[in-house]
DOKE-185270 format. One record per residue (C-alpha): residue number from 1; residue in three letters; z, x, y. Coordinates in steps of 0.25 Angstrom, whole numbers, plus 2048, in hexadecimal, padded with zeros to 3 digits. Each point is the difference from the previous one (the first is absolute). Layout:
N
+-----+-----+-----+-----+-----+
!   n ! res !   z !   x !   y !
+-----+-----+-----+-----+-----+
! NUM ! ala !   Z !   X !   Y !
...
+-----+-----+-----+-----+-----+
***
This chain:
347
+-----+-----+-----+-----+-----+
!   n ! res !   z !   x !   y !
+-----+-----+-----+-----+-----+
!   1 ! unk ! 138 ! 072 ! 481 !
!   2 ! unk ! 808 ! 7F5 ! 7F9 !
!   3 ! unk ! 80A ! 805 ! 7F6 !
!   4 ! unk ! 7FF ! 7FA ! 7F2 !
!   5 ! unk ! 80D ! 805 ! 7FC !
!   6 ! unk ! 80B ! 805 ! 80A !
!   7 ! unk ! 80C ! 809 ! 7FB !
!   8 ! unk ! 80E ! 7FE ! 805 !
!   9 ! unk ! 809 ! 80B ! 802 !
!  10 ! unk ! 80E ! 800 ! 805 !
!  11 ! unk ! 806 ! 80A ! 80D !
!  12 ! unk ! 80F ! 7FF ! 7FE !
!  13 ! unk ! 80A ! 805 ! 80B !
!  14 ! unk ! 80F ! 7FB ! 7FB !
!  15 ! unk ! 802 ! 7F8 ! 80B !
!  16 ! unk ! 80F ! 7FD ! 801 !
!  17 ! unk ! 802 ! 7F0 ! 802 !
!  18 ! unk ! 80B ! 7FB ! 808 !
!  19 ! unk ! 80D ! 7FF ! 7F8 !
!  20 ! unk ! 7F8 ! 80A ! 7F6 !
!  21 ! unk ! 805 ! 80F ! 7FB !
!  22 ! unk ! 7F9 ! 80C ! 802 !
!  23 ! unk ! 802 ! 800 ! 7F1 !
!  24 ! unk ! 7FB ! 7F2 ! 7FD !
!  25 ! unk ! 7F4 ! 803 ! 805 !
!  26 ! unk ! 7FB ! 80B ! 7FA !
!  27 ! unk ! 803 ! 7F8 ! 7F4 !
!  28 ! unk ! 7F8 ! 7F5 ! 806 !
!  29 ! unk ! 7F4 ! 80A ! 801 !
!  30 ! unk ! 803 ! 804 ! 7F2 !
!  31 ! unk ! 7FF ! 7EF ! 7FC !
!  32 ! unk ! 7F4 ! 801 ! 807 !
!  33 ! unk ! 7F9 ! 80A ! 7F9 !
!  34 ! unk ! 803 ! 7FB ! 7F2 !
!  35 ! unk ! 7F9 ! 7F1 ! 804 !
!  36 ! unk ! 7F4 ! 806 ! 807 !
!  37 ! unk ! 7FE ! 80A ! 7F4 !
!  38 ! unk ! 802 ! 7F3 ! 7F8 !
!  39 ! unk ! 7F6 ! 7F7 ! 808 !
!  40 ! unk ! 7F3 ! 80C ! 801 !
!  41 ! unk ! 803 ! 805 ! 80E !
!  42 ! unk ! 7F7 ! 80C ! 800 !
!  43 ! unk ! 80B ! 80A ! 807 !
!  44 ! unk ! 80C ! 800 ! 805 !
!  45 ! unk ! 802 ! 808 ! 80E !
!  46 ! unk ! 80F ! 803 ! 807 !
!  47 ! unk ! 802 ! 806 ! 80D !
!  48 ! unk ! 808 ! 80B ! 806 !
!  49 ! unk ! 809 ! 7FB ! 80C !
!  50 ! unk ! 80D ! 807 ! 807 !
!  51 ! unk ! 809 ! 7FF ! 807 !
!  52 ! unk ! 7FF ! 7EE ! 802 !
!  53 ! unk ! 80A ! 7F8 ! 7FB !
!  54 ! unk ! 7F6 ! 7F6 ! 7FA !
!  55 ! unk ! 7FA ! 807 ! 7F8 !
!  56 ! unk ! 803 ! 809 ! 7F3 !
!  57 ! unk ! 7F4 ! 806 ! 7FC !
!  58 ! unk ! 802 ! 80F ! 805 !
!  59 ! unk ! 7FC ! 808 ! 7F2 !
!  60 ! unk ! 7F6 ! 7FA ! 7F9 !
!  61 ! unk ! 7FF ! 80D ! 7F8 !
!  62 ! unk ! 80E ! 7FB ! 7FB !
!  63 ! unk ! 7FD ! 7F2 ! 7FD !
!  64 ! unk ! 7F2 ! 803 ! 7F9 !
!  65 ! unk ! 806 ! 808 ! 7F5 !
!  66 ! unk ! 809 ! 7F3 ! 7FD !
!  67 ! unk ! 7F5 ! 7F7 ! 804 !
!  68 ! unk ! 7F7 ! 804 ! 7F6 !
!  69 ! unk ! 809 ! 800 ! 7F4 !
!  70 ! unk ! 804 ! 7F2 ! 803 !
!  71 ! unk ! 7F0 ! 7FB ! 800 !
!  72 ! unk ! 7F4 ! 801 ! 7F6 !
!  73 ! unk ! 7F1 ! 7FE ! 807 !
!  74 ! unk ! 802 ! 801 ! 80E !
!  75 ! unk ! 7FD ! 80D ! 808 !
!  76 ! unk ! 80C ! 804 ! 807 !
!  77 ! unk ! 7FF ! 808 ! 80D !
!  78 ! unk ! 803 ! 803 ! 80F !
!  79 ! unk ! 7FD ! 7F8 ! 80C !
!  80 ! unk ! 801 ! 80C ! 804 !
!  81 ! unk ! 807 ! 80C ! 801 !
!  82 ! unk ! 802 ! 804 ! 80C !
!  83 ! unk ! 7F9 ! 80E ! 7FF !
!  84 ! unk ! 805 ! 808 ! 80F !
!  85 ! unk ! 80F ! 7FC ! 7F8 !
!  86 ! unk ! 7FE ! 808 ! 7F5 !
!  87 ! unk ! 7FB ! 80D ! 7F8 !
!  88 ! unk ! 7F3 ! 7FE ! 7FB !
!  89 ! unk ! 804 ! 80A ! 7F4 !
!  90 ! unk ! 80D ! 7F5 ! 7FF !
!  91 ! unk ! 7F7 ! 7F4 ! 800 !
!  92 ! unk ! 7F8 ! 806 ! 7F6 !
!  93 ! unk ! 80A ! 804 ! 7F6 !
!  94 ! unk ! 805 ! 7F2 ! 803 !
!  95 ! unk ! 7F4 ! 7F9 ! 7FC !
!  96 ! unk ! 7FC ! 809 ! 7F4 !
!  97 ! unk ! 80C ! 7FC ! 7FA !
!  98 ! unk ! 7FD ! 7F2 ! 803 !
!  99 ! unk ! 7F3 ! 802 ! 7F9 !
! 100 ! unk ! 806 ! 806 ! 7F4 !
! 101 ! unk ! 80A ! 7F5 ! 7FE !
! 102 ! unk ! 7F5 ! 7F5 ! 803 !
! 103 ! unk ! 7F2 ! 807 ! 7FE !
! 104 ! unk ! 7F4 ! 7F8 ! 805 !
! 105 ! unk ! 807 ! 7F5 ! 809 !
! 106 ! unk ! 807 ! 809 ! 80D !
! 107 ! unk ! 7FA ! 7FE ! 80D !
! 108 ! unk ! 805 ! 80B ! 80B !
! 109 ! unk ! 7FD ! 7F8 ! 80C !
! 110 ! unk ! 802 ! 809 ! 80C !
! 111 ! unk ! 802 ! 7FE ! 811 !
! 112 ! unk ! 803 ! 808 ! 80D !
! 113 ! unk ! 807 ! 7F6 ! 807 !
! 114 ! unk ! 811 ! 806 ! 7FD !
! 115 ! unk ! 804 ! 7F1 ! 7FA !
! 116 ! unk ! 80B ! 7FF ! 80C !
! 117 ! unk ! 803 ! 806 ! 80E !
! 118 ! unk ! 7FC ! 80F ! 804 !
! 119 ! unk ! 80F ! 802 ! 801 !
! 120 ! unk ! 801 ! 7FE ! 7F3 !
! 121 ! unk ! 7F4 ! 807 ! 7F9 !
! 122 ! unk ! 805 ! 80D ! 809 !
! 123 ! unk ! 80C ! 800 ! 7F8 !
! 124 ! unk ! 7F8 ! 7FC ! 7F3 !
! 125 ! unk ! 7F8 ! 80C ! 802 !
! 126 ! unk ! 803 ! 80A ! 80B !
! 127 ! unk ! 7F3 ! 808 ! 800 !
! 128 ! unk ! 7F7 ! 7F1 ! 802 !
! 129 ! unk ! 7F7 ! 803 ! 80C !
! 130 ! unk ! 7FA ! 7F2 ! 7FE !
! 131 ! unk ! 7F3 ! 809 ! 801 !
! 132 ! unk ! 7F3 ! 7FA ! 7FA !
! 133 ! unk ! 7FE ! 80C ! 7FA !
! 134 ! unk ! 80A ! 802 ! 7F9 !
! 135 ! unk ! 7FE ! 7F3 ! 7F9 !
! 136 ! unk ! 7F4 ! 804 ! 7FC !
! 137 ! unk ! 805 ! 80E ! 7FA !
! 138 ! unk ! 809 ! 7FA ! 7F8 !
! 139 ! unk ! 7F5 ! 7F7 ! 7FA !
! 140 ! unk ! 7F8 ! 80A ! 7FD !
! 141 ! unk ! 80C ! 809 ! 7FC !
! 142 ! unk ! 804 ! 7F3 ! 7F5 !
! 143 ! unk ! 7F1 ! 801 ! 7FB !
! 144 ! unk ! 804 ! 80D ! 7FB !
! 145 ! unk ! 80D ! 7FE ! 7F9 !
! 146 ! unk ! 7F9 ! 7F5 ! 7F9 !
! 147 ! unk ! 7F3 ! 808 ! 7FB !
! 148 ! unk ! 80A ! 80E ! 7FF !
! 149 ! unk ! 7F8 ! 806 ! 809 !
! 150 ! unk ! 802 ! 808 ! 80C !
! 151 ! unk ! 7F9 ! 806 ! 80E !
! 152 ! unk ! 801 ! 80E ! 803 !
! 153 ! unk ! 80D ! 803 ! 803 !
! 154 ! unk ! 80B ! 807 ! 7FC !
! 155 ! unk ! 809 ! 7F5 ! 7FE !
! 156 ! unk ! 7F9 ! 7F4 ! 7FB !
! 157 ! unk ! 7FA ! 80B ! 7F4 !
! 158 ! unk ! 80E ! 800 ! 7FB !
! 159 ! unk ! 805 ! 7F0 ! 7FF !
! 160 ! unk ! 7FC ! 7F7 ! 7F5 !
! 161 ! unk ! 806 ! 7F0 ! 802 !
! 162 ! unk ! 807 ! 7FF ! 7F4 !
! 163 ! unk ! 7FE ! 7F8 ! 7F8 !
! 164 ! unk ! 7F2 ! 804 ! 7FD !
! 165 ! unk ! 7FB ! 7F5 ! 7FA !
! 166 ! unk ! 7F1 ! 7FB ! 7FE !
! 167 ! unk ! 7FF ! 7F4 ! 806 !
! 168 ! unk ! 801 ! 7FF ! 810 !
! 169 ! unk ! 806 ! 7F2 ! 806 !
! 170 ! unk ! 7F7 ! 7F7 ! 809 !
! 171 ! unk ! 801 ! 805 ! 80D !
! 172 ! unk ! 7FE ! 7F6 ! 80A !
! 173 ! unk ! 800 ! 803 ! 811 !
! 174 ! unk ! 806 ! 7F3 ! 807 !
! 175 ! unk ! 7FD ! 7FE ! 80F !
! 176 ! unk ! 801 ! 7F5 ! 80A !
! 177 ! unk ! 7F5 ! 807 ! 80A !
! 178 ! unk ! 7F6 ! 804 ! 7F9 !
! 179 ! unk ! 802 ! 811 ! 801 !
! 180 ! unk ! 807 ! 801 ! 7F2 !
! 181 ! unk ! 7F2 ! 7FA ! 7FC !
! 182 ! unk ! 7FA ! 80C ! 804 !
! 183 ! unk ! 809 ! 807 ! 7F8 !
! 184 ! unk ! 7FF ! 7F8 ! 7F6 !
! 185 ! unk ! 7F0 ! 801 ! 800 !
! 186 ! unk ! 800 ! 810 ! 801 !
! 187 ! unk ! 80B ! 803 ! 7F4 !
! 188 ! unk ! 7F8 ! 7F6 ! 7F7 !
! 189 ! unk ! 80E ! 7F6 ! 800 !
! 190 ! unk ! 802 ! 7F1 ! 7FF !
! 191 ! unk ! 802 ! 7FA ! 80D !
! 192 ! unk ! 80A ! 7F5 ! 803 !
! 193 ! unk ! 800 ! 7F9 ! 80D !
! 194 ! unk ! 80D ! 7F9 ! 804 !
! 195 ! unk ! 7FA ! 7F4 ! 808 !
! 196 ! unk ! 80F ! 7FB ! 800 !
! 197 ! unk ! 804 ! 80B ! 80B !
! 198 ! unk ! 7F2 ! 7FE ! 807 !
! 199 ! unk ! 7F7 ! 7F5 ! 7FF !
! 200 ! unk ! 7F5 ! 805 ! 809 !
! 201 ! unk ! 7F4 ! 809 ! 7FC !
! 202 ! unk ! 803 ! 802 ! 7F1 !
! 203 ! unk ! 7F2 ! 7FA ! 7FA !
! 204 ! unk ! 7F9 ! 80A ! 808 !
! 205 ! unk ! 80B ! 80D ! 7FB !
! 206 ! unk ! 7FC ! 7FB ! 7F4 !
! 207 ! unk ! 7F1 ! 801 ! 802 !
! 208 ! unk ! 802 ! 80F ! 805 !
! 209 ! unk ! 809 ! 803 ! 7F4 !
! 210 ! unk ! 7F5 ! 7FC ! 7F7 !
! 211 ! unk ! 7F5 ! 805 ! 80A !
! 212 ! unk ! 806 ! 80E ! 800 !
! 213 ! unk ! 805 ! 801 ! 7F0 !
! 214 ! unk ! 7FF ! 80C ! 7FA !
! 215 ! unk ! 802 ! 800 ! 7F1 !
! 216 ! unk ! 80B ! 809 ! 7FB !
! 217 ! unk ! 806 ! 807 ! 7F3 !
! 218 ! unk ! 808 ! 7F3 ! 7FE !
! 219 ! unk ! 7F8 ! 7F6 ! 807 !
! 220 ! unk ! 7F0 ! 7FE ! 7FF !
! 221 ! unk ! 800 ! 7F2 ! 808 !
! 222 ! unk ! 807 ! 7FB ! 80C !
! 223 ! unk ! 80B ! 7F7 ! 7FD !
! 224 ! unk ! 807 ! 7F6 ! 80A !
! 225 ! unk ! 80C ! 7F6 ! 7FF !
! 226 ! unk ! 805 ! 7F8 ! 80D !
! 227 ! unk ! 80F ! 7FC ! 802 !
! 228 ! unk ! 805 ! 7F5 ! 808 !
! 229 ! unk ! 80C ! 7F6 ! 7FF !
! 230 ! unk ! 7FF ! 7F3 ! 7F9 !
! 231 ! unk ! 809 ! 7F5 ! 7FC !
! 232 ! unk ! 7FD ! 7F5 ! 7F9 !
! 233 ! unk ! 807 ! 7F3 ! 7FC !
! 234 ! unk ! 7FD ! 7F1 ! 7FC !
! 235 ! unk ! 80A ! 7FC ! 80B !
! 236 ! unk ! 7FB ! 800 ! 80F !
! 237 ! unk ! 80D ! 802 ! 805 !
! 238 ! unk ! 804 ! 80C ! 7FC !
! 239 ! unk ! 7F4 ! 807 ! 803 !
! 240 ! unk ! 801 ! 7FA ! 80F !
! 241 ! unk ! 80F ! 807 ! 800 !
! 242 ! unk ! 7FA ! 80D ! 7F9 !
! 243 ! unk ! 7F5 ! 802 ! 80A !
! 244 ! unk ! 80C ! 7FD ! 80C !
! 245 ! unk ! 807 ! 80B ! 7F8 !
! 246 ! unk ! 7F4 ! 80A ! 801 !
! 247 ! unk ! 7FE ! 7FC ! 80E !
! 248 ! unk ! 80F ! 804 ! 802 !
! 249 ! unk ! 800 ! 80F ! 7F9 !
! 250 ! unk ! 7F2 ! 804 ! 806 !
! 251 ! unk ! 806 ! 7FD ! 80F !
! 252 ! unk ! 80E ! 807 ! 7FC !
! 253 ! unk ! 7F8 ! 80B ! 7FB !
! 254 ! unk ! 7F9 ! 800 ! 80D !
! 255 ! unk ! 80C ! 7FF ! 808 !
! 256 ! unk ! 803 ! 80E ! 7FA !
! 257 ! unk ! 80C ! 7FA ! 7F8 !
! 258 ! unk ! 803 ! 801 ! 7EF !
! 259 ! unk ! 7FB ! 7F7 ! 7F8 !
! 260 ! unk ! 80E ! 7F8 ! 7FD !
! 261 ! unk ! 801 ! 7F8 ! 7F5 !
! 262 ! unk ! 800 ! 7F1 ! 806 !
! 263 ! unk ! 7FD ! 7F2 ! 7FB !
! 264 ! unk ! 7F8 ! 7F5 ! 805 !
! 265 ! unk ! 80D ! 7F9 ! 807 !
! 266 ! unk ! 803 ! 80C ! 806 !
! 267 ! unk ! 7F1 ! 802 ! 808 !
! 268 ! unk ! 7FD ! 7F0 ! 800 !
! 269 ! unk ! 802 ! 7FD ! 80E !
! 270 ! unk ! 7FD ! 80F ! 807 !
! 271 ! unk ! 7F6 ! 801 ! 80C !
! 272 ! unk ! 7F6 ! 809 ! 803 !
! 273 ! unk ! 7FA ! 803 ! 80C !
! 274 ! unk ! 7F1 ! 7FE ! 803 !
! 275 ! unk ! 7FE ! 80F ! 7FE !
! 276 ! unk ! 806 ! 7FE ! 7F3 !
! 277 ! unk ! 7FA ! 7F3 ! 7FC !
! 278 ! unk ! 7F3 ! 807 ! 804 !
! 279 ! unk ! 802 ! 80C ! 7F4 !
! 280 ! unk ! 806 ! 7F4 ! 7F6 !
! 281 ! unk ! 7F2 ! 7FB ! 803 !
! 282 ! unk ! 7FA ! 80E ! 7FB !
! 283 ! unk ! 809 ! 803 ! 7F5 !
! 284 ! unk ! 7FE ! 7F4 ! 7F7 !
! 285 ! unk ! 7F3 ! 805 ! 7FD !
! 286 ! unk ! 808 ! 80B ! 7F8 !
! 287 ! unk ! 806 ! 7F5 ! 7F7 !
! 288 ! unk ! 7F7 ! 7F8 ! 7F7 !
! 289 ! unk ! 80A ! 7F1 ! 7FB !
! 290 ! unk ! 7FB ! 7F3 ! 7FB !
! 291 ! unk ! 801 ! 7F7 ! 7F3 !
! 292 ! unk ! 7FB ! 804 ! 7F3 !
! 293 ! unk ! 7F3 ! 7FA ! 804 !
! 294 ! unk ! 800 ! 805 ! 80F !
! 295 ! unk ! 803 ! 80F ! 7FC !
! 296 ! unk ! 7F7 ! 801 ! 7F6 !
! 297 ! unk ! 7F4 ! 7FC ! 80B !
! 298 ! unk ! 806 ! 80B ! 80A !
! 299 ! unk ! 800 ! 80A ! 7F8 !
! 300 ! unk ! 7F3 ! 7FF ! 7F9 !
! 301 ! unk ! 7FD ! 7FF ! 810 !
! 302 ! unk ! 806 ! 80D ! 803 !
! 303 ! unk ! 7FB ! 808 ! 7F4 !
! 304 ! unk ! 7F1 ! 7FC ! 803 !
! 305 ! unk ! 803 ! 805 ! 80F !
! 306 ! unk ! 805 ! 80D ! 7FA !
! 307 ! unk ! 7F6 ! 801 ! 7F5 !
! 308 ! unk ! 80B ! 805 ! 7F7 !
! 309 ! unk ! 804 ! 7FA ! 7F1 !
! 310 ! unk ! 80F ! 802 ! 804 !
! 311 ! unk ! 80A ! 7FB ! 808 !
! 312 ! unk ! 810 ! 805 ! 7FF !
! 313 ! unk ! 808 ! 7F5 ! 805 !
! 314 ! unk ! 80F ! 803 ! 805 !
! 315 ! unk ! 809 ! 7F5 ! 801 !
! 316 ! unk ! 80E ! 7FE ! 804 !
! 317 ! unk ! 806 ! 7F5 ! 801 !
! 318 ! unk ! 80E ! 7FB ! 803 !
! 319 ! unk ! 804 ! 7FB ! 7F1 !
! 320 ! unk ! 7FC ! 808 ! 7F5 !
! 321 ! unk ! 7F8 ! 7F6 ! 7F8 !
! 322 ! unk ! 7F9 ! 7FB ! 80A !
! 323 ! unk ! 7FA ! 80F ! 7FF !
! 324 ! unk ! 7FE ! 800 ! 7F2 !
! 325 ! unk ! 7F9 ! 7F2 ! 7FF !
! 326 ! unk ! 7F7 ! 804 ! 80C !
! 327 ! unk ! 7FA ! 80A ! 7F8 !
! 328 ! unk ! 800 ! 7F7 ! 7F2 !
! 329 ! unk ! 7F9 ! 7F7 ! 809 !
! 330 ! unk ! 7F6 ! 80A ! 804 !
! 331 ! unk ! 7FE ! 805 ! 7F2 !
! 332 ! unk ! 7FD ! 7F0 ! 7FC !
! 333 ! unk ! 7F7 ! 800 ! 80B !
! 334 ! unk ! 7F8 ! 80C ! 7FD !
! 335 ! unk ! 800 ! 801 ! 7F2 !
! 336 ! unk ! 806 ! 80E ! 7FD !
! 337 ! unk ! 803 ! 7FF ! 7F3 !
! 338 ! unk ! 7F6 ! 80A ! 7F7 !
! 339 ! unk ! 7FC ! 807 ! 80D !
! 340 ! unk ! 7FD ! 80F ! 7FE !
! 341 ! unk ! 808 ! 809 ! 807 !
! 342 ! unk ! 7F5 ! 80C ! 7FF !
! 343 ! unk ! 7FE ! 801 ! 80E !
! 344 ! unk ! 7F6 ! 80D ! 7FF !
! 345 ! unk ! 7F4 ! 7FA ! 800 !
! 346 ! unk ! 801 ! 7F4 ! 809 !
! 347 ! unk ! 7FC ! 803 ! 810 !
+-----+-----+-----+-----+-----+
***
């Protein structure tokens, strides 16, 4: 169905530009935050990465609590925590403290993929079997600590997540297959799909999810956003160089190399193979660009083919404000001032 209005939101991952402190931009993301609050961007995601050196988004437990004191409207939430990394008990506490700090707008956006190598989520969490079921315990185990209930156990009888406060944070379940739809459709969850990591198969995820929802405590109607990355400009040149850029990081992540800071001269003349040139081919459908005019067509496009209300863009670019006007642009373009952020009851 056509959409008569299409909420924006915004998944942040403090990418380090070339010449760019780790510090700068994590401020950067802070800037961010405050002018999409500004412009009625509906919510404002950030990532969990680790060990890249391009980007600085590794605790977006940390960041949040900051985050949301320096903005007003927008929800404020994770895209996502990585749960195998983690506690479930941890993550609770951590997002019930949110909650009481910033009541009514904390999204707990949550994944199974470790957010970096196996190496590294080892090290992160020793006892990480990457089991499917032990992903789905922990959901079920954060369910609990949220309602302060427990199963029959001897153990979970005994632990409350502190602090017990009375609201419980929007919990989201992100996936670029289609599985954590399935979760997210039996545990009464939004679902989120991340079209920017797969851009195959996510309208018919999205079908399922709503196909199999069952209503829950804290969610009586399926919810869905799609995140992918955009970049918008009035000038055709750079948004020629920023799809040569993405073009480069997706091979360098292919290659099984870190994701570098670089600039445009730096990757302007490098070659691909035809193998390459062949994924390039694949992986722009992950990145939607164009003029204010252009963009807004596309994604209307892609949020009919989704038959979802909102899209997350994620943007990096290699100056700072080419970022922030990309997303003023988008704001312009889809008239987000005055719009709700009360997801609840919109599918």
């Amino acid at each position: 169905m056509a959409m008569n209005q299409i909420r924006l939101s915004v998944l942040d991952q403090s990418p380090i530009r070339k010449g760019v402190t780790a510090e700068q931009a994590v401020r950067e993301t802070v800037e961010l935050a405050k002018l999409t609050d500004q412009l009625g961007y509906t919510r404002f995601w950030i990532s969990e990465h680790h060990n890249t050196g391009g980007l600085a988004g590794s605790t977006p437990e940390v960041l949040l609590a900051y985050l949301g004191s320096q903005t007003q409207n927008i929800r404020i939430g994770s895209g996502g925590i990585m749960l195998p990394n983690h506690s479930a008990l941890k993550v609770a506490e951590n997002f019930r403290m949110l909650e009481a700090l910033f009541q009514g707008r904390v999204d707990l956006g949550l994944g199974r993929a470790p957010g970096t190598d196996r190496i590294t989520a080892s090290v992160l969490n020793p006892s990480n079997n990457f089991r499917e079921q032990d992903f789905v315990e922990q959901l079920l185990d954060l369910q609990n600590y949220f309602h302060d209930r427990a199963e029959e156990g001897p153990v979970q009888t005994k632990i409350r997540a502190i602090p017990q406060v009375q609201t419980v944070p929007e919990m989201w379940m992100l996936s670029s297959s289609g599985q954590s739809g399935l979760f997210a459709a039996h545990f009464g969850t939004g679902f989120s799909f991340a079209h920017f990591i797969n851009p195959v198969g996510g309208a018919q995820a999205v079908e399922l999810y709503r196909a199999k929802f069952q209503p829950s405590e804290d969610l009586q109607n399926p919810i869905v956003n799609v995140a992918l990355f955009v970049f918008c400009s009035e000038d055709e040149e750079k948004i020629r160089q920023h799809q040569a850029m993405m073009d480069y990081r997706f091979t360098q992540l292919e290659r099984g190399g870190n994701l570098n800071p670089v600039s445009f001269d730096d990757i302007k003349n490098v070659t691909y193979t035809a193998a390459e040139q062949e994924r390039i081919r694949f992986n722009r459908h992950r990145v939607v660009t164009g003029t204010p005019d252009e963009i807004k067509d596309k994604l209307t496009r892609m949020a009919n083919t989704y038959n979802v209300g909102e899209l997350i863009a994620i943007t990096i670019a290699e100056d700072f404000d080419d970022r922030l006007e990309s997303y003023q642009l988008l704001a312009q373009q889809f008239n987000l001032s005055g719009v709700s952020n009360n997801t609840k009851a919109i599918a």
